[in-house]
C-alpha positions as YAML, in Angstrom:
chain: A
units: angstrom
residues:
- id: 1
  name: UNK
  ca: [-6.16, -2.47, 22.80]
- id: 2
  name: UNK
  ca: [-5.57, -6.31, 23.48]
- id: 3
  name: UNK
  ca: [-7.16, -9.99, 22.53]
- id: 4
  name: UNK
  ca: [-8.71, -9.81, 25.77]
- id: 5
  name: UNK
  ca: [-10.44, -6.22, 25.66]
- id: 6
  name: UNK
  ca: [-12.35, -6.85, 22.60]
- id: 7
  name: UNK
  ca: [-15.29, -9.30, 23.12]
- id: 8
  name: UNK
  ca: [-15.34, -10.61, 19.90]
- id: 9
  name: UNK
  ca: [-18.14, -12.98, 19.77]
- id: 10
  name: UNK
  ca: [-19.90, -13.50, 16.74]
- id: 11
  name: UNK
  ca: [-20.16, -10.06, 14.43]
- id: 12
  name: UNK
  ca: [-23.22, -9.71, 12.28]
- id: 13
  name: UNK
  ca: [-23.77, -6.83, 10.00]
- id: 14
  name: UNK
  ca: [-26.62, -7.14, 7.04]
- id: 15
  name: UNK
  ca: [-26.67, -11.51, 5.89]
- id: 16
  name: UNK
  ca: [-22.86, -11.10, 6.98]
- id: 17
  name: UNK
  ca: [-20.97, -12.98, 10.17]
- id: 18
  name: UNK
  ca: [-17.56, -13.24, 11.04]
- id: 19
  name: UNK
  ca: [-17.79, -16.22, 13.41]
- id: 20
  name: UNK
  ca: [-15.05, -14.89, 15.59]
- id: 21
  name: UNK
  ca: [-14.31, -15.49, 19.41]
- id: 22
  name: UNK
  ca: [-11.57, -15.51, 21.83]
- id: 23
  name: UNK
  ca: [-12.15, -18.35, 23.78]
- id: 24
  name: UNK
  ca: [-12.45, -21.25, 20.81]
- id: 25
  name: UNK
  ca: [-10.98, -19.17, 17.51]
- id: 26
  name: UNK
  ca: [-7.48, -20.29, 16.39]
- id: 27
  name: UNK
  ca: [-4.78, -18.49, 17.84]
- id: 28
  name: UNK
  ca: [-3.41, -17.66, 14.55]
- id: 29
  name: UNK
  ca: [-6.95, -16.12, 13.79]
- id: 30
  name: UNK
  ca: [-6.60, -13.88, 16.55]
- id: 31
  name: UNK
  ca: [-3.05, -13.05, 15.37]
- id: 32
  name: UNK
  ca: [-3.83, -12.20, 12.09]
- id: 33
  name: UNK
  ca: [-6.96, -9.62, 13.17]
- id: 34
  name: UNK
  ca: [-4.55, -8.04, 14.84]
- id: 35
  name: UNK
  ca: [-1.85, -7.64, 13.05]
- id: 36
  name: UNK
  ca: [-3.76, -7.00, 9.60]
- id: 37
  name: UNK
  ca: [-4.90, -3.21, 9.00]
- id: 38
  name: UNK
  ca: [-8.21, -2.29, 7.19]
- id: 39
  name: UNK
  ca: [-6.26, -1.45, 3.92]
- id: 40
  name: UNK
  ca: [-5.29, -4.68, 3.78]
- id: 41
  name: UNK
  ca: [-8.41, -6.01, 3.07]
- id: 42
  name: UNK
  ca: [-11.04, -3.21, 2.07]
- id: 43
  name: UNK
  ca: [-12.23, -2.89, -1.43]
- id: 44
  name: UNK
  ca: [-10.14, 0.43, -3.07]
- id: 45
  name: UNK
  ca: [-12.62, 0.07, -6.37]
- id: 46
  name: UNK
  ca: [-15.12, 3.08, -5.15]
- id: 47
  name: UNK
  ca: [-18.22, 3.88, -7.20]
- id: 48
  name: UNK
  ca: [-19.52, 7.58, -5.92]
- id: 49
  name: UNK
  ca: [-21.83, 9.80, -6.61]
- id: 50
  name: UNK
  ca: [-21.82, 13.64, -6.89]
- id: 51
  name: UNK
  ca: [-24.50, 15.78, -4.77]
- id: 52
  name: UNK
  ca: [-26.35, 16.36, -7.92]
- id: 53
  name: UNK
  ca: [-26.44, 12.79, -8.78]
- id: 54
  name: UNK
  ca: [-30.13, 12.19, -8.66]
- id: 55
  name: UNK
  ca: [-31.39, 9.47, -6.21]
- id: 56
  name: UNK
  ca: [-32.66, 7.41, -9.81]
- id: 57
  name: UNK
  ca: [-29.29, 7.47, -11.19]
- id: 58
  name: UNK
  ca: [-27.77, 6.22, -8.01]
- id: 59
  name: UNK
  ca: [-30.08, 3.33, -8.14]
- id: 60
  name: UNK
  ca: [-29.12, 2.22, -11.80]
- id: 61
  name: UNK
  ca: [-25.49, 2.49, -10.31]
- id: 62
  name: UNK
  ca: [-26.49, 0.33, -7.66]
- id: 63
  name: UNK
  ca: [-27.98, -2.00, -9.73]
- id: 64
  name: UNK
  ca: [-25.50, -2.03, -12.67]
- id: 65
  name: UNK
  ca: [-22.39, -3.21, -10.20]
- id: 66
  name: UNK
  ca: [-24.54, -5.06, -7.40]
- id: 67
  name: UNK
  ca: [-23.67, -2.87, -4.47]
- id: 68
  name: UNK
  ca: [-26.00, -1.52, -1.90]
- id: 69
  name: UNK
  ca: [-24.42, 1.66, -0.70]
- id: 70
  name: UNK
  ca: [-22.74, 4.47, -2.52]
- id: 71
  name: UNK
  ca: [-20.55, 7.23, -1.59]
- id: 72
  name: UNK
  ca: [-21.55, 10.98, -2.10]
- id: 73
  name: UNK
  ca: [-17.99, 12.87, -2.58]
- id: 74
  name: UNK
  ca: [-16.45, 15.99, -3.65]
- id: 75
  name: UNK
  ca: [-13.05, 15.47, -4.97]
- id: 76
  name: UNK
  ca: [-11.85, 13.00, -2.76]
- id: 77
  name: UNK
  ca: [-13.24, 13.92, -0.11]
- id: 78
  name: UNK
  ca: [-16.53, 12.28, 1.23]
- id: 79
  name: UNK
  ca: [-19.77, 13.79, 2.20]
- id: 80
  name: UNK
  ca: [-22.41, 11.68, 2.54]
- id: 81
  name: UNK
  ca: [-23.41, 7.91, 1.77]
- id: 82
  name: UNK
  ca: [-26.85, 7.20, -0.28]
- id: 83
  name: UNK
  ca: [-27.76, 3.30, 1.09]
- id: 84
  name: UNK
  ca: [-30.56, 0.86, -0.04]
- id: 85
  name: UNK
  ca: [-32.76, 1.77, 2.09]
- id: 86
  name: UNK
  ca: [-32.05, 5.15, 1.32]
- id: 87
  name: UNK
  ca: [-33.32, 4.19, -2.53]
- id: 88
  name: UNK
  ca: [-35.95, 2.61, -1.12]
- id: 89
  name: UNK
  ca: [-37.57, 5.14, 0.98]
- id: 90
  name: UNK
  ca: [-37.23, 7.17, -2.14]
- id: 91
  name: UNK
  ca: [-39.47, 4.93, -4.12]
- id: 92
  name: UNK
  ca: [-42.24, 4.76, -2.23]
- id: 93
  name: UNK
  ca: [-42.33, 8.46, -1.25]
- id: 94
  name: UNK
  ca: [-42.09, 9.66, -4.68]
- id: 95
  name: UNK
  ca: [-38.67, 11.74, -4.49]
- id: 96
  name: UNK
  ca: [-36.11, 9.33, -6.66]
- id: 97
  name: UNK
  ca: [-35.70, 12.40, -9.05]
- id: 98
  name: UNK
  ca: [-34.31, 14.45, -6.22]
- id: 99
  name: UNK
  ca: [-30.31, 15.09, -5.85]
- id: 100
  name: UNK
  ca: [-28.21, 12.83, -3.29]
- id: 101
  name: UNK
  ca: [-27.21, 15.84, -1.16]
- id: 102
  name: UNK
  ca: [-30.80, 16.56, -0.18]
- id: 103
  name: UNK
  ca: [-31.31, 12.89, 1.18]
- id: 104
  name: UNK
  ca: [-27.99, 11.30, 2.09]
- id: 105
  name: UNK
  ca: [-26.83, 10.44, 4.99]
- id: 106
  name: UNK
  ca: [-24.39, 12.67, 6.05]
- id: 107
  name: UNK
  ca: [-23.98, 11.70, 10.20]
- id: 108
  name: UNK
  ca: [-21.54, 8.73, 9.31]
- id: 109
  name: UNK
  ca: [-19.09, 6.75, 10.96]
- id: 110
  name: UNK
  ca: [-15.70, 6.68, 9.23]
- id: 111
  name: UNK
  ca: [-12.82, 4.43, 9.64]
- id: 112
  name: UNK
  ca: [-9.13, 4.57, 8.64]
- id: 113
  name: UNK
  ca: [-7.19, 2.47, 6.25]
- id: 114
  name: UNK
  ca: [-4.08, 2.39, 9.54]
- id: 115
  name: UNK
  ca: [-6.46, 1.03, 12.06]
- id: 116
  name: UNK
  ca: [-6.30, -3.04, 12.22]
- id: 117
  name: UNK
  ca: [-8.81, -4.76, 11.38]
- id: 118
  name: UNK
  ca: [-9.87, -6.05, 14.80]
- id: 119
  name: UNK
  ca: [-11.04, -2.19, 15.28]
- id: 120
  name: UNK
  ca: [-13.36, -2.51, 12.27]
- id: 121
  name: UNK
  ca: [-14.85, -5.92, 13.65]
- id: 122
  name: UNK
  ca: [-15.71, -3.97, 16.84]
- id: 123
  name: UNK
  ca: [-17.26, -1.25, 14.95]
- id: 124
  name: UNK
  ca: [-19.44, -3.84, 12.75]
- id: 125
  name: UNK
  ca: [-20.53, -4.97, 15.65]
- id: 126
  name: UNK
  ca: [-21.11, -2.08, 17.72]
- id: 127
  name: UNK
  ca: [-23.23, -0.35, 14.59]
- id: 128
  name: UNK
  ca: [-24.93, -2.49, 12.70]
- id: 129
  name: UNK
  ca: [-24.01, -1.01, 9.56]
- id: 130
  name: UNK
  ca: [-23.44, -3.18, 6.22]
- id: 131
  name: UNK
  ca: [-19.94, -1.09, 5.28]
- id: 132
  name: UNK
  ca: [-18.19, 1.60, 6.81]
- id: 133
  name: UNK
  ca: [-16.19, 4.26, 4.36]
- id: 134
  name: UNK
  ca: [-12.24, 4.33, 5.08]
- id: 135
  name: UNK
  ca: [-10.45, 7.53, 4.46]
- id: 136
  name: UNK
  ca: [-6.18, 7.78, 4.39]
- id: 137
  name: UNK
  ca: [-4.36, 9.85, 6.89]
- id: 138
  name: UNK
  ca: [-5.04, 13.27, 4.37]
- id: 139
  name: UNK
  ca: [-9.29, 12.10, 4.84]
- id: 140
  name: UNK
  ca: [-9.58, 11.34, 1.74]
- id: 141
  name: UNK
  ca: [-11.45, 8.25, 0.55]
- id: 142
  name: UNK
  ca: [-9.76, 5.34, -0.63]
- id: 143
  name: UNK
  ca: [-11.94, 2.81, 0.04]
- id: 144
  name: UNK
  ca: [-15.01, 0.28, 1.77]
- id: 145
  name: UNK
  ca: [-15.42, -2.68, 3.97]
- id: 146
  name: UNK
  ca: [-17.52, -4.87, 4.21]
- id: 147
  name: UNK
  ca: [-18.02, -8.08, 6.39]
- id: 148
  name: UNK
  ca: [-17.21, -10.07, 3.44]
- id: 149
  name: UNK
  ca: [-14.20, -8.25, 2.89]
- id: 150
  name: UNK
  ca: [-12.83, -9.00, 6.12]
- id: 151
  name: UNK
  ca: [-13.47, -13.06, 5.86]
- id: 152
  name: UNK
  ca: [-11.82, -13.11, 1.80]
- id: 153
  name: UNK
  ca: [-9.48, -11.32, 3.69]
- id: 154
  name: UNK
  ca: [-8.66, -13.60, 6.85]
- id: 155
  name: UNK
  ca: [-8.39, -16.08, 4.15]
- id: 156
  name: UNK
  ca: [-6.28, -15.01, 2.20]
- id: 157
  name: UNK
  ca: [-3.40, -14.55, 5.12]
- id: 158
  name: UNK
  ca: [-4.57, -17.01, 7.13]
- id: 159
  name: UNK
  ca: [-3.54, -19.23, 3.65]
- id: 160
  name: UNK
  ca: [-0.01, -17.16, 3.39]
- id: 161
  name: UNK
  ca: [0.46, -18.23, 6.99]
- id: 162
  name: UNK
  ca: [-0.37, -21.81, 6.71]
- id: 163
  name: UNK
  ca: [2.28, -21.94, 3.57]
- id: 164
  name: UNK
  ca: [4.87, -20.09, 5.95]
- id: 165
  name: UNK
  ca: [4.65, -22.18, 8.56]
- id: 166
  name: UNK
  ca: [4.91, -24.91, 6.26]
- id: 167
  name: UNK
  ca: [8.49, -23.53, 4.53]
- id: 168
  name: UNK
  ca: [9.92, -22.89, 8.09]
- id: 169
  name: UNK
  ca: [9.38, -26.47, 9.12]
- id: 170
  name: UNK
  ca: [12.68, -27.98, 8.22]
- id: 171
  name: UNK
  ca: [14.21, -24.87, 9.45]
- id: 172
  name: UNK
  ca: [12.74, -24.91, 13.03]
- id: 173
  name: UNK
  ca: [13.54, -28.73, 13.28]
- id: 174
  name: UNK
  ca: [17.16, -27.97, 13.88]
- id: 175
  name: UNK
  ca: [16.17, -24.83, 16.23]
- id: 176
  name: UNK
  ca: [17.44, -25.24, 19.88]
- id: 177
  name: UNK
  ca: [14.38, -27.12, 22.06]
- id: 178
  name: UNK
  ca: [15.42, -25.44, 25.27]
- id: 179
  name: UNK
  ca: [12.71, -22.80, 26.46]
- id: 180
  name: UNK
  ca: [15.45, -21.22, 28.07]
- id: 181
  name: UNK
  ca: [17.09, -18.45, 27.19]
- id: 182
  name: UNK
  ca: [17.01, -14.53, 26.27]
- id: 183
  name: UNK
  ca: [15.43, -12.80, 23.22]
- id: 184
  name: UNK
  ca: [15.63, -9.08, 22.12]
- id: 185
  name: UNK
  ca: [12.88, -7.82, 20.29]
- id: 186
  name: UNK
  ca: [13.92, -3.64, 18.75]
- id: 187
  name: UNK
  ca: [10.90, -1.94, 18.58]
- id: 188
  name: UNK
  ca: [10.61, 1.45, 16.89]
- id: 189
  name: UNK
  ca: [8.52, 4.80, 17.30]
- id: 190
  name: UNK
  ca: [5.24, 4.95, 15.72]
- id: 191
  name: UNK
  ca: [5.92, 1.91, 14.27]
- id: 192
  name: UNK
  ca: [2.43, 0.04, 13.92]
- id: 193
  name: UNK
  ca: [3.58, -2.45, 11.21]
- id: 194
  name: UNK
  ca: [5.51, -4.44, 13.07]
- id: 195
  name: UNK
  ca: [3.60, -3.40, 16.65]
- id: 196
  name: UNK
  ca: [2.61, -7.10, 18.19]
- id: 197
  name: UNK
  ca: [5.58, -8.99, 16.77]
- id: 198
  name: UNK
  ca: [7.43, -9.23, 19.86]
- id: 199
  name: UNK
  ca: [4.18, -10.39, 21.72]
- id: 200
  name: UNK
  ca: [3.57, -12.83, 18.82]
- id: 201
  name: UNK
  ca: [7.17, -14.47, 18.64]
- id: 202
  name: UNK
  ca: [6.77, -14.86, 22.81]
- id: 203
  name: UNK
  ca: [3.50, -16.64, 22.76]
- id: 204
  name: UNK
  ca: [4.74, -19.04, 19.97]
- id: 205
  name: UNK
  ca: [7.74, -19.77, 21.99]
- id: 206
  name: UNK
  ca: [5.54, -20.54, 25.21]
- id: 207
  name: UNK
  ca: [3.20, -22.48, 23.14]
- id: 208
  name: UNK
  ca: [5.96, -24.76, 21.80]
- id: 209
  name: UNK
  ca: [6.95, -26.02, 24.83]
- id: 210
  name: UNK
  ca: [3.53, -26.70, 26.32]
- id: 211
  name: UNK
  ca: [3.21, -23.97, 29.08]
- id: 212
  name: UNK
  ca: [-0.59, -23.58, 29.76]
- id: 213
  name: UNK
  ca: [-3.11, -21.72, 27.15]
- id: 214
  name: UNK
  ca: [-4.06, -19.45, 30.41]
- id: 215
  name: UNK
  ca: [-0.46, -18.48, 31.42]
- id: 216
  name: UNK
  ca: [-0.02, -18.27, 27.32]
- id: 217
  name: UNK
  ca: [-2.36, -15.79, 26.81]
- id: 218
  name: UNK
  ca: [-1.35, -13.46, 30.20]
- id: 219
  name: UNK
  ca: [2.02, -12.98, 28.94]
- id: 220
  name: UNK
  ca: [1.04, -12.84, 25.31]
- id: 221
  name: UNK
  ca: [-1.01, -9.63, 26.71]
- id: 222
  name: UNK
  ca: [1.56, -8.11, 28.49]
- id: 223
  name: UNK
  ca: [4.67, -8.15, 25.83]
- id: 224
  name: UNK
  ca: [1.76, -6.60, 23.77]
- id: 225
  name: UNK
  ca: [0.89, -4.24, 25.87]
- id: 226
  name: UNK
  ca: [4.13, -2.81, 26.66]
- id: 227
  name: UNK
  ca: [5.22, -3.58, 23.36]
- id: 228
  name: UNK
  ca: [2.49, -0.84, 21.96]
- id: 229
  name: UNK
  ca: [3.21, 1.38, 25.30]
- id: 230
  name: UNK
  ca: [6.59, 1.79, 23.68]
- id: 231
  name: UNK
  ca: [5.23, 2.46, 20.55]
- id: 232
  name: UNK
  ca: [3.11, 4.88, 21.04]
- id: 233
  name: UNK
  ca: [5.03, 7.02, 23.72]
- id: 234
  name: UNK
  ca: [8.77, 6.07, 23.22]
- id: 235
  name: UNK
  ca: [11.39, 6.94, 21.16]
- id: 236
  name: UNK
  ca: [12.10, 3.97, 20.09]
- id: 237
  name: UNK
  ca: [13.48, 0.94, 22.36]
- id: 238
  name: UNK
  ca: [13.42, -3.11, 23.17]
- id: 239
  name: UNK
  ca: [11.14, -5.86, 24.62]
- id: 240
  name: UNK
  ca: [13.34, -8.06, 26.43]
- id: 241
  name: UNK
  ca: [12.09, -11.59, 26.87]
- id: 242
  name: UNK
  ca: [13.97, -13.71, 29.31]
- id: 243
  name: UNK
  ca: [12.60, -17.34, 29.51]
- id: 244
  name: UNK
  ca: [13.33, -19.60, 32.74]
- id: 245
  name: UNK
  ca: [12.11, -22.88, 33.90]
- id: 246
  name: UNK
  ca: [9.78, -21.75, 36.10]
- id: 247
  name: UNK
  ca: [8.86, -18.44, 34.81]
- id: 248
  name: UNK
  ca: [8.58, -14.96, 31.84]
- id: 249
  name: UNK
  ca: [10.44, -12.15, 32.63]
- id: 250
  name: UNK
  ca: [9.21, -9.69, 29.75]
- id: 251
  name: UNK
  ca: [11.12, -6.10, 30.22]
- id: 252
  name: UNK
  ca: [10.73, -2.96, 27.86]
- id: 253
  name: UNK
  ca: [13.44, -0.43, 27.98]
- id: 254
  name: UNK
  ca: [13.70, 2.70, 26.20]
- id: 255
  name: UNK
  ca: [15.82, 5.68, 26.51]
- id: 256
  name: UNK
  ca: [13.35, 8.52, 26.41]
- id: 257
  name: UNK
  ca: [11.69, 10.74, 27.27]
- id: 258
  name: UNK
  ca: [10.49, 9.29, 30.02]
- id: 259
  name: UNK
  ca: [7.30, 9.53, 32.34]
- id: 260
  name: UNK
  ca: [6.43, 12.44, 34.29]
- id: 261
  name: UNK
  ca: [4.22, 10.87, 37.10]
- id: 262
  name: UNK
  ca: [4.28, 7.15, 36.90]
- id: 263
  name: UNK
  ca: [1.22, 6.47, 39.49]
- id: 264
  name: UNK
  ca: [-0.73, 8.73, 37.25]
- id: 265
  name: UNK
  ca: [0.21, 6.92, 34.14]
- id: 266
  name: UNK
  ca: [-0.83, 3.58, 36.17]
- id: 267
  name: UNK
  ca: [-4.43, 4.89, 36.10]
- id: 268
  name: UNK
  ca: [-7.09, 3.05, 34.21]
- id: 269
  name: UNK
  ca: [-7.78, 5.58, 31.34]
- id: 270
  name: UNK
  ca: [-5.24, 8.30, 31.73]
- id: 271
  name: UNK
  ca: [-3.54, 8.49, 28.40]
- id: 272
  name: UNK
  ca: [-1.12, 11.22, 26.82]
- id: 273
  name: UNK
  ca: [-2.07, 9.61, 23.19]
- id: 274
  name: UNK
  ca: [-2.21, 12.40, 20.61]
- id: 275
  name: UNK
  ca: [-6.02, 12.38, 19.08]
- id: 276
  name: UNK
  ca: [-4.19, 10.91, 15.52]
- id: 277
  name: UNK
  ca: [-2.79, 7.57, 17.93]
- id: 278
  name: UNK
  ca: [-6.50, 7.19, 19.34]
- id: 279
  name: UNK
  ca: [-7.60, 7.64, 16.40]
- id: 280
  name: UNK
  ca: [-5.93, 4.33, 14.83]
- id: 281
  name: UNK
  ca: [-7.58, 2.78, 18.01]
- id: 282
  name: UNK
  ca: [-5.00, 2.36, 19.90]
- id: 283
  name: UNK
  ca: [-3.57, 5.01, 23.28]
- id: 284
  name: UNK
  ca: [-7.22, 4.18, 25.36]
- id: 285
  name: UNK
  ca: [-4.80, 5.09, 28.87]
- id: 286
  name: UNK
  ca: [-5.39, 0.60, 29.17]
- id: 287
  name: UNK
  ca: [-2.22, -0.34, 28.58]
- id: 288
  name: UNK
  ca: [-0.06, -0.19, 32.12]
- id: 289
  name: UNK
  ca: [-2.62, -0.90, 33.56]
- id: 290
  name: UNK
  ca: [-3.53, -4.00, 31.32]
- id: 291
  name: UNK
  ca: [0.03, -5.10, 32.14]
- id: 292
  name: UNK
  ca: [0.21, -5.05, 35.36]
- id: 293
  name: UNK
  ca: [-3.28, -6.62, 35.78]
- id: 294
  name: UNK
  ca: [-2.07, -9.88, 34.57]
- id: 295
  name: UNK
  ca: [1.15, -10.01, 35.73]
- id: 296
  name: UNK
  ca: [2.17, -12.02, 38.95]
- id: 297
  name: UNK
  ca: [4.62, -9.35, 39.51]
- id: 298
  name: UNK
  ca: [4.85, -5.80, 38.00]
- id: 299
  name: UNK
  ca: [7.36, -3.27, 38.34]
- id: 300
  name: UNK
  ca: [8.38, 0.15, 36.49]
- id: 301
  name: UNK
  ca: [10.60, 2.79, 37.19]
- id: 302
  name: UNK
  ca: [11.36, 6.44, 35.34]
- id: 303
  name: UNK
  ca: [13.47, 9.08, 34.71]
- id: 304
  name: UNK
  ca: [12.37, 12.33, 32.85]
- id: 305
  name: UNK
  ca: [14.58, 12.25, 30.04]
- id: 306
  name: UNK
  ca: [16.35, 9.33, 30.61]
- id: 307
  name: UNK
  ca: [13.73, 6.45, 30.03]
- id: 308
  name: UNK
  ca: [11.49, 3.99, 31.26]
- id: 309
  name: UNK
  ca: [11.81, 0.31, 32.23]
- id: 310
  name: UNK
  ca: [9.08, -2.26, 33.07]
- id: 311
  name: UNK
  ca: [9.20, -5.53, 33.65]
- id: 312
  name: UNK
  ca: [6.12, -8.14, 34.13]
- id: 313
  name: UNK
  ca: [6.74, -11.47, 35.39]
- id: 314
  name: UNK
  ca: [4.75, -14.38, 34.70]
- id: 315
  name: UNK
  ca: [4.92, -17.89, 36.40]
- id: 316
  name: UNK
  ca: [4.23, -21.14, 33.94]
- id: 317
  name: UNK
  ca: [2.60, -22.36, 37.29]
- id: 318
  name: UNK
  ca: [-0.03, -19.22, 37.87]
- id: 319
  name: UNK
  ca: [-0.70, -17.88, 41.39]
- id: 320
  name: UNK
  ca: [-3.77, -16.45, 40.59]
- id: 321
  name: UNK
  ca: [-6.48, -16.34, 38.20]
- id: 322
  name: UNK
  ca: [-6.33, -16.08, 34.75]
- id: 323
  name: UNK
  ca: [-7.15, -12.33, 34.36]
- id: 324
  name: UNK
  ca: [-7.94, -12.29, 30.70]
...
């Protein structure tokens, strides 16, 4: 998954928008839906219901904390959801007296609290759904998400970054100013943290000494993309990013345990992802592929047991279209 895969345009869920886009949103906006996960920014303070919770004392719940859906759980574990309209129907058919597990709905969507929170914006908009439950890695449910909880929550960071950037000023004045040069970026299995920090440091470097938003944003998605390749399949190894005057040379290297049939691996949509990776939304069988795609040059070569390298190499002066 990758800035340019997701058409984020303008997501709309309830009276909610998050007025989001790729082409004219602030890079650091795009930064920060990536890199933030759902838990960062859901609301943990759950009010559920039990299945004999009655439909009447669901609405007084509703009511009494100004919330519009509510959780039907047992233990921690969730069941069902009773929404608004839920209450509603209710009402007018005369059956607010009956228990939540007769009318709940129990076909739901469910996110986790590891997937970031560019995955939930998709979902918003793919569904149309006010909130989504999130459940932890052991399914149980530790909390909601809302729209509004992703915009107090692009706030909030995007103000942490703005005071960050602000307390490294003095400290990048004396950096070197030459764009040339070699950086090593250790990247570590499974590690989804820090996954994107490699690709986040390049772009910032390219941006500083005004290489072109479209060449930018082709090498920002190929550090990323083999940056998460490693992450997901490796056991652990480096992004290499090797600036010249005229060009990127972004390289990741690991030692193990290699790929088994790399044309195969090149295919659009093949993926060896275990269902937990997919399920934090990321091992879609894209990301070769994605690589290579907007790379002037591509090349990768493996050894069972011994590794894989890949290097993509990007011109500041483009010889073909921007393919983001």
């Amino acid at each position: 998954m990758f800035i340019a895969n997701i058409p984020l345009r303008g997501y709309n869920a309830g009276m909610q928008t998050i007025p989001i886009n790729t082409y004219t949103s602030p890079t650091v906006i795009l930064e920060l839906i990536y890199r933030l996960k759902i838990k960062h920014v859901m609301c943990r303070k759950l009010y559920t219901a039990g299945t004999n919770t009655t439909l009447r004392e669901i609405q007084l719940l509703m009511r009494e904390k100004s919330i519009t859906g509510v959780p039907v759980v047992e233990g921690k574990r969730i069941l069902g959801i009773v929404s608004m309209d839920d209450i509603i129907c209710a009402l007018d058919q005369g059956y607010i007296n009956d228990p939540a597990s007769k009318w709940m709905s129990r076909n739901l969507i469910i996110l986790e609290d590891d997937m970031p929170v560019s995955f939930a914006i998709s979902y918003f908009d793919k569904h149309k759904y006010r909130r989504f439950p999130v459940i932890n890695k052991d399914k149980e449910l530790v909390g909601m998400i809302t729209t509004r909880d992703i915009t107090t929550g692009l706030l909030v960071e995007l103000n942490r970054e703005v005071d960050r950037i602000e307390r490294m000023k003095t400290d990048t004045q004396s950096e070197d100013t030459r764009l040339e040069g070699l950086r090593r970026y250790e990247i570590m299995k499974h590690n989804f943290e820090k996954a994107g920090l490699a690709s986040m440091e390049i772009k910032k470097r390219l941006k500083s000494h005004g290489i072109p938003s479209p060449v930018i944003r082709r090498a920002a998605i190929a550090a990323y993309e083999l940056e998460i390749n490693l992450v997901i399949h490796s056991d652990g190894g480096e992004i290499i990013s090797h600036f010249f005057e005229d060009r990127i040379e972004i390289t990741a290297r690991d030692s193990g345990p290699g790929i088994a049939d790399v044309e195969l691996a090149m295919t659009e949509g093949y993926t060896t992802a275990t269902p937990w990776i997919r399920s934090l939304g990321f091992g879609a069988g894209m990301g070769l592929p994605n690589a290579k795609k907007v790379s002037d040059e591509f090349t990768i070569t493996s050894h069972p047991h011994k590794g894989t390298e890949a290097t993509s190499i990007i011109w500041y002066q483009p010889n073909k279209e921007d393919a983001s």
